[in-house]
C-alpha positions in Angstrom: 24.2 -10.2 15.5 21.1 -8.7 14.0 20.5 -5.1 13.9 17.5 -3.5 16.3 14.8 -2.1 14.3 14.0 1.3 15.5 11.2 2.4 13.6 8.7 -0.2 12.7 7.9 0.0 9.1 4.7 -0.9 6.9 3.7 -1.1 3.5 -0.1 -0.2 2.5 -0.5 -1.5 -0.9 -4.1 0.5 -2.2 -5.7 -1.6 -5.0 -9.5 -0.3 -6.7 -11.4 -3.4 -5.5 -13.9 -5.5 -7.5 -17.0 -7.1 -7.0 -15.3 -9.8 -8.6 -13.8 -11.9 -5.9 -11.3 -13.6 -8.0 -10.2 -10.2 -8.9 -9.7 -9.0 -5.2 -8.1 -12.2 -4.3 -5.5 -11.7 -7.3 -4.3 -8.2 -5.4 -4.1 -10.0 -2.0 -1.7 -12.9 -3.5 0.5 -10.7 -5.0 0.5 -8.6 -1.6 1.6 -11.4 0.4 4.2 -12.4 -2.2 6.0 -8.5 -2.4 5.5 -8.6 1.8 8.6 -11.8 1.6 10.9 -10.1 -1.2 10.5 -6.3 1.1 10.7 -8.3 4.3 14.2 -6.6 4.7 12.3 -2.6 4.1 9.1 -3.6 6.0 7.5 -5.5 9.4 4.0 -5.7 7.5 3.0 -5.4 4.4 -1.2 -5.2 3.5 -3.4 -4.4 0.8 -6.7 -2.7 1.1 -9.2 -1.5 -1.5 -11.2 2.0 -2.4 -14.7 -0.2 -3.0 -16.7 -3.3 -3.4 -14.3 -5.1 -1.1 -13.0 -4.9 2.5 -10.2 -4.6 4.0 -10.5 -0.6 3.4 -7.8 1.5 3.7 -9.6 2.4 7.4 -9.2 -1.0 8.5 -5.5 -1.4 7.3 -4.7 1.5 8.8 -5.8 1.1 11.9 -4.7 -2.4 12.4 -0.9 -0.8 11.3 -1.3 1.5 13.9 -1.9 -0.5 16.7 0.5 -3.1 16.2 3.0 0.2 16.6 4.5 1.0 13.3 5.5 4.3 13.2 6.3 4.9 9.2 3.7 4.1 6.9 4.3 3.7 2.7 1.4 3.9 1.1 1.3 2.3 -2.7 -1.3 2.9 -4.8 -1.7 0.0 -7.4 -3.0 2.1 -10.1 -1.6 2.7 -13.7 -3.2 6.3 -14.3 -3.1 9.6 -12.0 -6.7 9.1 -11.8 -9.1 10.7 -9.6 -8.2 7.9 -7.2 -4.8 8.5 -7.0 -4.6 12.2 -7.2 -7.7 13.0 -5.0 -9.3 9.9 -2.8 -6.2 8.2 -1.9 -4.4 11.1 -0.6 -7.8 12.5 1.6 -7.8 9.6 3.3 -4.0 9.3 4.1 -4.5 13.4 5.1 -7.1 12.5 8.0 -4.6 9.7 9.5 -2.2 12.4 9.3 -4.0 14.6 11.4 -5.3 11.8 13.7 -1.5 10.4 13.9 1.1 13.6 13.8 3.4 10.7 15.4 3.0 8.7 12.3 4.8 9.1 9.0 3.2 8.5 6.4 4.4 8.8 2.9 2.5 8.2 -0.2 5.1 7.1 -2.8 4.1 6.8 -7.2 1.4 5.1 -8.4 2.3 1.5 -10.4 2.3 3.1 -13.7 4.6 6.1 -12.6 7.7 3.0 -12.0 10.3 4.4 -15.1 11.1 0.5 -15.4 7.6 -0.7 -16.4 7.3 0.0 -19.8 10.8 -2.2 -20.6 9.3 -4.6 -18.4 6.4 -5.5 -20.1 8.0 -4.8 -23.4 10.5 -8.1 -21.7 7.5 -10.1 -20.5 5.3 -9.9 -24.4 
């Protein structure tokens, strides 16, 4: 017998966009393909972009929202603590806050913050 889920869950996956199509595709692929292996953590899994290139974080967001998730984790897909990361991301995420108390939303480490990357592309070269 499966388990009821109780909170609905999503994963917001925050890439820099490109006017390079290819590029922007490259970030949606992978998207789709961590959305099956976290299937079992999350009900939807999307990617949106900073600039260049829609689906902005706006749009994600609000298409999470109204198919009723009420936990939001929010992964920026940035090796630095940029200005992005530190500053930009986080604003935006602060006005759904506000607009959402309901909502949880939780903005977990950027990609190059993962202790295990280094050994893994150390494994990879």
């Amino acid at each position: 017998m499966r388990e009821r889920i109780s909170t609905m869950k999503a994963l917001l996956l925050i890439g820099h966009g490109s006017k390079r199509e290819e590029a922007n595709d490259e970030i949606t692929g992978f998207t789709d393909e961590l959305g099956k292996l976290a299937s079992d953590k999350f009900q939807i899994t999307k990617c949106a972009f900073l600039e260049f290139t829609e689906p902005t974080i706006e749009m994600q967001l609000n298409d999470i929202i109204a198919f009723g998730c009420k936990e939001v984790v929010v992964f920026p897909y940035f090796i630095s603590l940029g200005k992005h990361v530190l500053n930009d991301i986080p604003e935006k995420i602060s006005v759904y806050k506000n607009k959402y108390p309901d909502v949880k939303f939780l903005i977990s480490g950027h990609l190059g913050s993962i202790p295990t990357l280094k050994k893994l592309i150390s494994n990879f070269l």
